[in-house]
N, C-alpha and C positions, 0 to 999 in steps of 0.2 A: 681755896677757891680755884688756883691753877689747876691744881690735880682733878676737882671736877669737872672743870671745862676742858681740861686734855682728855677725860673719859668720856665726855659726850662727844668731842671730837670724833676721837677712836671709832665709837659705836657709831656714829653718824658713817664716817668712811666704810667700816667692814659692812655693815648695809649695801649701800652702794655698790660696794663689789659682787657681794653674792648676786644681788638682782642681776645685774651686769651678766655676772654668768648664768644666772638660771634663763633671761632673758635668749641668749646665744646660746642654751640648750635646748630650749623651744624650738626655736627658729632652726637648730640644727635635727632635731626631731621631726619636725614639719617637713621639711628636706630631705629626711630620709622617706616619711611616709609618703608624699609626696613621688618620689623615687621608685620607691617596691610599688605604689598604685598603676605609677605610667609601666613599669615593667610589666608588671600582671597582665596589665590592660592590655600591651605588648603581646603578651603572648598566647591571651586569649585570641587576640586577634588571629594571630600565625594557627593558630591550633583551628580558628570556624574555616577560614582559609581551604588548611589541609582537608578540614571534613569537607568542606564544597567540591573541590577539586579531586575528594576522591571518590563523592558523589555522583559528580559528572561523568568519572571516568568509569563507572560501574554501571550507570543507569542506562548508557548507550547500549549493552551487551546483557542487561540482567536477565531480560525472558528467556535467552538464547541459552545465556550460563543455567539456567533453572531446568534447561531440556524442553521447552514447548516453543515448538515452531511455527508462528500464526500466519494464516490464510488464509485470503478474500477470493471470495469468489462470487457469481449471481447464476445460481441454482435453477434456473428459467431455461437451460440450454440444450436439452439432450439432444445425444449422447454422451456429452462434454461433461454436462454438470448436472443434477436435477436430485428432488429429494424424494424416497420413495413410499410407499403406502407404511411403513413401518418410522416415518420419518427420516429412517439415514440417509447422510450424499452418495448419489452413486456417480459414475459415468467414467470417461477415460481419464479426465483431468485432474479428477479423485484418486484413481488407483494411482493415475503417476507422481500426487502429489506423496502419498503412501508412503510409495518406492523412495521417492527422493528423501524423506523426510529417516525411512532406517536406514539408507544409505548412509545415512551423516550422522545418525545417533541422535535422531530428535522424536520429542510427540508431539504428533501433529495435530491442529487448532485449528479448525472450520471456520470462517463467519459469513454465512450469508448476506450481501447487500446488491444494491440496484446496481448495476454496470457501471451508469457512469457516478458512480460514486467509488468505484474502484481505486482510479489513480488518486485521488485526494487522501484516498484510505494510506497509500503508501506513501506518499509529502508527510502527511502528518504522522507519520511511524505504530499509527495503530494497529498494524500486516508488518511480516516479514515479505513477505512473497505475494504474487496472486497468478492464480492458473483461473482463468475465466476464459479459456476460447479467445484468447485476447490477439489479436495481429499486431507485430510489433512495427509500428509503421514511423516516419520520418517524425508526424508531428508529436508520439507520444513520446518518445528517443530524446524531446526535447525536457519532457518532464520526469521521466523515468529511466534506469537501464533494463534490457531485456537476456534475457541467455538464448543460445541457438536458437532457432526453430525448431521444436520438434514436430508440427504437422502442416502440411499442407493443404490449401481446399480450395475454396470460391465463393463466388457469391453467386444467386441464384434469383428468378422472379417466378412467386407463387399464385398460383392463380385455381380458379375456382375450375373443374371439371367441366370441358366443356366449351369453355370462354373463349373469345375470336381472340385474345391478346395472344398471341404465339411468338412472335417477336420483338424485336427492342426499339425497331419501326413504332409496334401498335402500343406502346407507353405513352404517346402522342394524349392531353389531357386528360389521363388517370390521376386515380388517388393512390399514391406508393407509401406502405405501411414501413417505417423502419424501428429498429430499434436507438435507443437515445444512448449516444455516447459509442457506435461501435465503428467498425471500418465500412458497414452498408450506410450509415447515416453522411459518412464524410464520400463516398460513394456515389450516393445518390443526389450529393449535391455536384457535384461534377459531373454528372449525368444532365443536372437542367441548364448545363451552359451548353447543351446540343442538342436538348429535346424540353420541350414544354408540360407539365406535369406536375402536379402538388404534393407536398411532403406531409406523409403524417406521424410526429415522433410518438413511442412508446415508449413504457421504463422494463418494459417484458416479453419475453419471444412471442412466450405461448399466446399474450393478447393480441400477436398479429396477425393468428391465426382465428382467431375468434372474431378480429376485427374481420377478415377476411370472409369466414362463412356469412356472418351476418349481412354481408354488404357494402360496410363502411369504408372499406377501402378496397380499390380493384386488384390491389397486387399487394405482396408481402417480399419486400424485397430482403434476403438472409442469408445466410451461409451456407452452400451447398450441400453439407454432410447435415446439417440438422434440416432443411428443407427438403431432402429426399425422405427422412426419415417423417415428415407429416405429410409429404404426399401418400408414402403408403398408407400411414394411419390412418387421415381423412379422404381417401378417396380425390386428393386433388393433383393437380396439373401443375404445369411450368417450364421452363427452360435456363439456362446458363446466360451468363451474363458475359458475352464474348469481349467486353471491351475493358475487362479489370486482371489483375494477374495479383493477387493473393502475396503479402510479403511472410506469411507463415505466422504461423500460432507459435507464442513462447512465455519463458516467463517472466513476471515483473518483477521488480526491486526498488525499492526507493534511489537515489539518487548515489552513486560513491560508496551502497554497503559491501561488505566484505561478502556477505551470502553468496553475492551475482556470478563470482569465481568459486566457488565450490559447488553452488548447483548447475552452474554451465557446464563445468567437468564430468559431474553427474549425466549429467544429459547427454554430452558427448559420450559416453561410456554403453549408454544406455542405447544410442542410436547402435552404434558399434554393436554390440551384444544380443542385438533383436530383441530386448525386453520393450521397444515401443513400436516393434513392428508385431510382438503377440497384442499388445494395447490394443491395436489397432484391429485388429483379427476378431478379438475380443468383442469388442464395440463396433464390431465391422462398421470403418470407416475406409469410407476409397479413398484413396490418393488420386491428388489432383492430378491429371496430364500435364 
C-alpha cells in the first residue's frame, strides 16, 4: 500500500514538473517569436524608410537625370514663340531654348500653355524652365528665379491706321487690349493711376489684335518687338510707350533649382560669343534704346 502511494506520488510530482517546464517553454517561445516579429517589423520598417527617402531623393532630378529638359512657353507671341503651318515652335525663344538645352546635354520638351499660367507651371514643377518673352520683373522675383536678361524691348500702343490716338495724352477714355498675366497688364494698370481709361484682359496676343481690327478695343497695348512686327502685317499704326523702361526678357526657374546656375552661365556665354546677337539678327529684333 506504501509503495503504491509513493508511486502515485512520484507520477503526480514528475507531471508537475514537466508542465512546469513545457509551460516556461511556451512562454519562452512566445518571447522569442514575439521578438524576431518586433525585429522584422523593425526592419521592415528601416528598409520602406530607405526606399522613401531614396525616393525622394531621385524624384527631384529624374526627368533631368532621364536627359529631357521641359519647357513652357505660350506660343501666341512672334517672333518670340509661335507655332507654324507645319505645327512646329518657331521663333527666337525656341532656337535659344535649343542652344541652351545642347549646351547642357538635354532634349528638349515643349509645352504650350496660356502665359499666365506659366509661373504656376514652375511652383508646381511641371517645367524645368520657361522662355515665353517673359520680363523678369520685381513682383515675379518674388515667385520665381530668373537668369540674366537676354533681350531687351518695350512696350508699345497699337492702334488702328489712321486713328487720332497718336499719343499717351489721347488714351484719355479708351478701351486698352492687354495681355493677361504679362508686364503690359501690370503696366497698364499704373498707367490709370495718371490717366483714365478701361482695361481689357486677353489669354492671347494674337486676340488683341483681332480685338483691335474689329473695334472692341481702341488700343492694344504689347511689346514693342512683337507690336512692330503686326503693324507691318496688318497695315496698322502706333507709338512707344515713353513712360516704362523694360527690365528685360529672361529665363524662369522655379524657386532654389540648381538649373538657374547652369543656364545663366549659358546665357552669359552666349551673350559674350554673339550667338544671341545672330538670334536676334535672325528674328530681326531691335534692341531697345
Amino acid at each position: 500500500m506504501k509503495k503504491w502511494l509513493l508511486s502515485i506520488l512520484f507520477i503526480v510530482a514528475a507531471m508537475l514538473v514537466i508542465s512546469a517546464c513545457g509551460a516556461e517553454s511556451e512562454d519562452e517561445a512566445v518571447g522569442d517569436l514575439e521578438e524576431e516579429s518586433s525585429e522584422e517589423s523593425s526592419g521592415a520598417e528601416e528598409e520602406s524608410d530607405e526606399e522613401v527617402e531614396g525616393s525622394s531623393e531621385s524624384s527631384g532630378e529624374a526627368a533631368i537625370e532621364d536627359g529631357v529638359l521641359k519647357m513652357g512657353t505660350s506660343a501666341d507671341f512672334p517672333p518670340f514663340e509661335s507655332i507654324d503651318e507645319s505645327g512646329e515652335f518657331v521663333g527666337f525663344d525656341i532656337d535659344l531654348a535649343h542652344k541652351i538645352a545642347d549646351e547642357l546635354g538635354y532634349e528638349l520638351e515643349i509645352s504650350d500653355m496660356s502665359f499666365d499660367g506659366l509661373i504656376g507651371a514652375l511652383q508646381s514643377e511641371r517645367v524645368h524652365m520657361v522662355l515665353a518673352g517673359m520680363s523678369a520683373t520685381e513682383e515675379r522675383k518674388e515667385n520665381v528665379d530668373f537668369s540674366p536678361a537676354y533681350h531687351h524691348s518695350g512696350e508699345y500702343f497699337v492702334t488702328q491706321d489712321g486713328s487720332d490716338i497718336t499719343s499717351i495724352e489721347d488714351i484719355e477714355g479708351k478701351v486698352i487690349g492687354v495681355q493677361q498675366g504679362t508686364i503690359q497688364e501690370e503696366g497698364a494698370k499704373t498707367l490709370q493711376e495718371d490717366y483714365d481709361f478701361e482695361i481689357k484682359g486677353m489669354t492671347e496676343s494674337s486676340t488683341l489684335i483681332q480685338e483691335l481690327i474689329t473695334g472692341r478695343v481702341d488700343i492694344a497695348y504689347m511689346d514693342t518687338t512683337v507690336a512692330e512686327g503686326h503693324i507691318e502685317e496688318q497695315g496698322l499704326a502706333g507709338f512707344e510707350d515713353p513712360t516704362t523702361a523694360s527690365p528685360g526678357m529672361a529665363v524662369a526657374f522655379p524657386k532654389d533649382s540648381e538649373l538657374t546656375d547652369e543656364v545663366s552661365e549659358v546665357i552669359e556665354k552666349f551673350l559674350e560669343d554673339g550667338t544671341i546677337e545672330e538670334l536676334e539678327e535672325k528674328w530681326e529684333l531691335g534692341e531697345d534704346e
